[in-house]
C-alpha positions in Angstrom: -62.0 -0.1 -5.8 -60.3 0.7 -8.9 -56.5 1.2 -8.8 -56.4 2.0 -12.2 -57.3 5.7 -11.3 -55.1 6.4 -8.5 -51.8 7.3 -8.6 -49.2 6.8 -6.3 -47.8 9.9 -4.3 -44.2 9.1 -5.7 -43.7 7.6 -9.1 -40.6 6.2 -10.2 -38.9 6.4 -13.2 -38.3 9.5 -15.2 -40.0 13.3 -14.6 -43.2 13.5 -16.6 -43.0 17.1 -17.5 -39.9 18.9 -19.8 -39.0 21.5 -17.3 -38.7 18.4 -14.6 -36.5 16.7 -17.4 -34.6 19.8 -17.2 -33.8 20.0 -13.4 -33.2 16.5 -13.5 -30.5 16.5 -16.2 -28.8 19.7 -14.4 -29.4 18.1 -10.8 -27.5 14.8 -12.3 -24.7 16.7 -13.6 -23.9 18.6 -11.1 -23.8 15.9 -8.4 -21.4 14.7 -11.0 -19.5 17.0 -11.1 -19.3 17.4 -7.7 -18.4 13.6 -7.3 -15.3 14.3 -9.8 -14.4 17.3 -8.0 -14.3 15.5 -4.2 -12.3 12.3 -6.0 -9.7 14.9 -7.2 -9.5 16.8 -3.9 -9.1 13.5 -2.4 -6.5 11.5 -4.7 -4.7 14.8 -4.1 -4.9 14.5 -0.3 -3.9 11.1 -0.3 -0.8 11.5 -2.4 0.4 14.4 -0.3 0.2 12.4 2.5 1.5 9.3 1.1 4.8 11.5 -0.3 5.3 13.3 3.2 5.3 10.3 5.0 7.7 8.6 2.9 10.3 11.8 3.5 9.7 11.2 7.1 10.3 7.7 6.9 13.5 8.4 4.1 14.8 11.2 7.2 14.3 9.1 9.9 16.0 5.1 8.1 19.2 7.7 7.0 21.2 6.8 9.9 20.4 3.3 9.7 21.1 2.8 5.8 24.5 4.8 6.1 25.5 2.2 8.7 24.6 -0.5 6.2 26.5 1.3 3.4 29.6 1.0 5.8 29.1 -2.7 6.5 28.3 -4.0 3.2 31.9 -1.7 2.2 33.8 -3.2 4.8 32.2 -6.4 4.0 33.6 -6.5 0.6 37.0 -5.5 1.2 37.3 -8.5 4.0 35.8 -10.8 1.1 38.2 -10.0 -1.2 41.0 -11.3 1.1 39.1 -14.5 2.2 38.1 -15.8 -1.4 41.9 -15.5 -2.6 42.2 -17.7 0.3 38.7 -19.7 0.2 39.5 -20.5 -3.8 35.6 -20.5 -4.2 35.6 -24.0 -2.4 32.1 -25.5 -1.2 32.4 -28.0 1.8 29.1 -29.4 3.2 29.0 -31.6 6.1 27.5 -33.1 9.4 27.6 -32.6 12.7 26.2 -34.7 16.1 26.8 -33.0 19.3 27.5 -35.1 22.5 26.4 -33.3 25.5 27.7 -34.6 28.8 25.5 -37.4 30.5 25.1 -34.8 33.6 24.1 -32.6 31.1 21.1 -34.7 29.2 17.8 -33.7 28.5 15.0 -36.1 30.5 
């Protein structure tokens, strides 16, 4: 048998005639552009989302960092009376706790 004369129902590679060329080129470019267009519509969706939920999440901590504004405030003001009295001093040490006989592990 000679396979020289046959040809294959679906050749690959590029369209053998101008006009197939033709729909190829405009077949290419629009799936392009459609590809661009859903990347768009989707970086779009994405960002909306990602921007909402961080004003839900900014609505929902504002109780919680206004309660931290008040403690770091009232935090300073009591520091500023304990390092007149501290004198930025630095004191390590050690400790050993005796527990009790009664009160010993094993």
């Amino acid at each position: 048998m000679d396979n020289t004369r046959q040809n294959p129902p679906f050749k690959q590679g590029t369209p053998s005639g101008p006009l197939a060329k033709v729909v190829a080129f405009v077949l290419s470019a629009t799936f392009l552009v459609l590809a661009f267009m859903f990347s768009l519509v989707a970086l779009a969706v994405v960002a909306v989302v990602g921007v909402l939920l961080g004003g839900w999440l900014w609505w929902k901590t504002r109780a919680l960092r206004k309660q931290m504004k008040q403690m770091r405030e009232a935090q300073q003001m009591g520091q500023g009376e304990e390092q007149a009295a501290r004198n930025n001093q630095v004191i390590e040490g050690e400790f050993i706790r005796e527990v009790p006989p009664g009160q010993r592990l094993g």
